[in-house]
N, C-alpha and C positions, 0 to 999 in steps of 0.2 A: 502631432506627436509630442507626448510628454518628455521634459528636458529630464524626465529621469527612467529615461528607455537605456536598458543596456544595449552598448554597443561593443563589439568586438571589429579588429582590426588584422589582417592577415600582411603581415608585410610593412615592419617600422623601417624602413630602408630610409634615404636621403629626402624621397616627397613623403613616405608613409609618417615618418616622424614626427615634421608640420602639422600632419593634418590629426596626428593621435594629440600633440600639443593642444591645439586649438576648439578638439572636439572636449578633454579634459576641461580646457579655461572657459565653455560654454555650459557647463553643470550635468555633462551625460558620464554615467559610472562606464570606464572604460576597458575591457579585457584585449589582451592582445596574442598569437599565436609567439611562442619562445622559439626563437629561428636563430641561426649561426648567422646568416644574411643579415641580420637587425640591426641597426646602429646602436649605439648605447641607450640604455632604457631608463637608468639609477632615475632620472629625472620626473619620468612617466610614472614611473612606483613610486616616489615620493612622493608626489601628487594626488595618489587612491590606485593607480593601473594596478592591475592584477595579469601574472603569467599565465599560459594555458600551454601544455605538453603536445596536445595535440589538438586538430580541426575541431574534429567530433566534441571533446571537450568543451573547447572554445565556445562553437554554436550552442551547445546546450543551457547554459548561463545567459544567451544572447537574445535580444528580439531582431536587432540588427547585425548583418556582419558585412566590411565593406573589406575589399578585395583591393591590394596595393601593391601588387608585382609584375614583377617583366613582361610578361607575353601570354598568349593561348595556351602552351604546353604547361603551366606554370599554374593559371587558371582551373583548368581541368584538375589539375594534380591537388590542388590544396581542396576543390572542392569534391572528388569524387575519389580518392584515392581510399585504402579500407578504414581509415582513421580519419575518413577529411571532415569539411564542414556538412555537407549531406548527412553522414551517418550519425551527427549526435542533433540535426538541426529539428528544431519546436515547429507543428504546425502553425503556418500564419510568419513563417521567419522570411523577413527580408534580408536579400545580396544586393550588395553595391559591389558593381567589378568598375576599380577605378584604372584600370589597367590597360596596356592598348593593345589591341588582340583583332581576331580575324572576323568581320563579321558574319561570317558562317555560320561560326565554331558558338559566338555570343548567343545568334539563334537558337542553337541546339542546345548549349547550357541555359535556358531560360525555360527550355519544354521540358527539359530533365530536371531542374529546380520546381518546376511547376508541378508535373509529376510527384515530387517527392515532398506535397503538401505548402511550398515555399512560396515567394516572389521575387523578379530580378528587374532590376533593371543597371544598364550601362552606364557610367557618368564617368570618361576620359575624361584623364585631365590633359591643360596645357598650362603654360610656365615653367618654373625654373624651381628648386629648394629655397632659395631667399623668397619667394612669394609663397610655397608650401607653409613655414616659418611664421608667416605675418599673415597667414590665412585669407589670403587674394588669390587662389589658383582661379583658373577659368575652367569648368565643366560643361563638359558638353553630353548632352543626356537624351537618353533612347529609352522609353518607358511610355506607358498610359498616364493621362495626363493625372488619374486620378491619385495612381501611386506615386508619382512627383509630386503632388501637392502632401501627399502625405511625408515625405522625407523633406521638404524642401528646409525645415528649421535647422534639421541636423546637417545637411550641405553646405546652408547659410554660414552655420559656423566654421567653416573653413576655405569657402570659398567665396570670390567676391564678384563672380559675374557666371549666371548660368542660362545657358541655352537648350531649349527644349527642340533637338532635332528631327524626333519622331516617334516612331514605336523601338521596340526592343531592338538593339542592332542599329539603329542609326546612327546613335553615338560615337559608337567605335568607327561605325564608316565615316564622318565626319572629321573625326580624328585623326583617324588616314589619310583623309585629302588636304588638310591643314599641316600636318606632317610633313607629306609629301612637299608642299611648299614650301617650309620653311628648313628641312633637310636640303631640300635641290638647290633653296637662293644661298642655305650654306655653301655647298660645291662647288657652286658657280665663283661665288665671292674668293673660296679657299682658291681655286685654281686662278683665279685672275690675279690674286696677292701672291701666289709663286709665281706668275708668271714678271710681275710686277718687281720682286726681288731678284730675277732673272737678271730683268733691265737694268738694274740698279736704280728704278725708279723709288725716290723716298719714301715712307713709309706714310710719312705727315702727308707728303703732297697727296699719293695715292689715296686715302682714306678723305683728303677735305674735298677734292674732286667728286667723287661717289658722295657726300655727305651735302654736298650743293647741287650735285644733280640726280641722274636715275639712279643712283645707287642707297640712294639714302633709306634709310629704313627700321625697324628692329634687328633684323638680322646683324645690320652692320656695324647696328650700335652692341651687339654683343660679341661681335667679334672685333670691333676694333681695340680693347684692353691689351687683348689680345697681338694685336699685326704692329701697337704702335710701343708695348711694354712687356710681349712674353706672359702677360695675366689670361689665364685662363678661369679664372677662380668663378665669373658672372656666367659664365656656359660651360658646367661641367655634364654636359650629356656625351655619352661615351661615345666609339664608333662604334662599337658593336652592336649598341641599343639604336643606334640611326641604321646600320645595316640591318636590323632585325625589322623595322618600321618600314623601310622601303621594300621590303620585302615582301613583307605583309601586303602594301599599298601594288604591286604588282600582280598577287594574288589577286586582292577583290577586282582592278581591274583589268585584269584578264578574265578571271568570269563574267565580267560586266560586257566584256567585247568592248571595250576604251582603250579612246590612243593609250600609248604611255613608253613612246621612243624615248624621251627625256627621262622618265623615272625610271627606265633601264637604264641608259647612259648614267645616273645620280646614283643607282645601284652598283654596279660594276665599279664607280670610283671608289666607294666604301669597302665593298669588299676587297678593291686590292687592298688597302692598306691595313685591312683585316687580314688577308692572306699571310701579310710581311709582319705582322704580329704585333699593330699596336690598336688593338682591338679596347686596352683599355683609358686609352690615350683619348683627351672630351675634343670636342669637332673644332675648336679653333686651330687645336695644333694640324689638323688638315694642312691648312698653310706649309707651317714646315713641312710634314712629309711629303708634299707634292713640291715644295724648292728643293728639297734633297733628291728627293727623289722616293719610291715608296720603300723600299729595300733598306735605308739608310736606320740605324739605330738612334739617329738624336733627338 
């Protein structure tokens, strides 16, 4: 792939930012969809970015367009909606849906992009905005190896570790089940540290205890900023985006016919406190609201 392919970008949110950064600082002319959603952009345009009013737009200008938002319902809509990326999109245009979503739903958007002259493939990501930023995300990607070899420059530049799961769709289910892990050892952890603040056990002791034995981990090293100083700042994934994920991740398996007692259990905890309305509250505060209690405003 020549480093002077256009790319367009649906979704500069908190990860989409990084990676529109990083694809600019690797030499590809970059357009991006203009969204109320977007983080500030002055920086991207300074740099060459160019706006787009709509999908259709967008794609038309594009060979590439990668997909950076919330979920399935979100997907669908930017690419099939009567102005999306579909209706203005060049034969031969590739989709990157960097998004986590249902692998169903990935399926059928890849027969319907296929259909409509294109190519898709899935490449979730994992990590956090400070790695979106420094262009270290981790991807995990569902496609023919052929057309992964062919995007793999333009990933390069924004990612620093990538996995080739399988064919179309496998990415996003791989996602899910990595999700599901590192959402659930949240919960587990959130609920042990209210329980832990219960006792008045200290916060130090708690945390170096876990940190020298089974509890040690990524997880706990991003939540501990967190449980030992109130810093939420290294884990700002919301609950609503971990209850939208688990959600997901109960979906595919229940089609799958797989256990998944625990990732209902890890569901039903996010939703309460989704219920009690701090849906935009990022998963360290768990802790709190489950030492308060979930009803509690602080």
């Amino acid at each position: 792939m020549s480093a002077k392919a256009h790319v367009g970008l649906v979704g500069v949110g908190l990860m989409g930012h990084g990676i529109a950064s990083n694809i600019l600082k690797h030499g590809y002319a970059l357009r991006f969809l203009d969204h109320p959603g977007n983080q500030p952009v002055a920086d991207l345009v300074a740099k060459g970015a160019a706006a787009h009013a709509s999908g259709a737009d967008l794609a038309a200008h594009c060979d590439i367009v990668v997909l950076c938002v919330t979920g399935t319902p979100q997907v669908e809509d930017a690419l099939f909606r009567p102005d999306g990326v579909v209706a203005g999109m060049k034969p031969g245009t590739i989709v990157i849906d960097c998004s986590t979503a249902i692998p169903a739903s990935t399926r059928t958007v890849a027969a319907r992009i296929a259909a409509a002259g294109g190519r898709f493939l899935d490449a979730a990501m994992t990590r956090t905005p400070k790695e979106a930023a420094e262009g270290r995300l981790n991807l995990i990607v569902g496609a023919p190896d052929a057309l992964l070899q062919e995007v793999l420059p333009l990933l390069r530049s924004f990612a620093e570790n990538i996995a080739h799961a399988g064919p179309v769709g496998a990415g996003h289910q791989l996602k899910l089940l990595h999700n599901f892990v590192s959402l659930g050892f949240s919960a587990v952890l959130a609920e042990a540290a209210a329980a832990a603040r219960r006792a008045d056990v200290p916060a130090e002791v708690f945390v170096e205890v876990l940190a020298k034995g089974g509890g040690a981990g990524v997880i706990l090293d991003r939540m501990k900023p967190f449980m030992l100083a109130g810093d939420a700042s290294g884990f700002t994934f919301t609950l609503a985006n971990a209850l939208k994920d688990l959600t997901y991740y109960n979906a595919m398996t229940s089609a799958l016919g797989a256990a998944n007692g625990v990732a209902q259990a890890a569901q039903a905890l996010y939703a309460g406190a989704v219920e009690h309305g701090h849906q935009a509250r990022p998963v360290p505060e768990l802790v709190t609201i489950l030492s308060d209690g979930p009803g509690s405003a602080s």
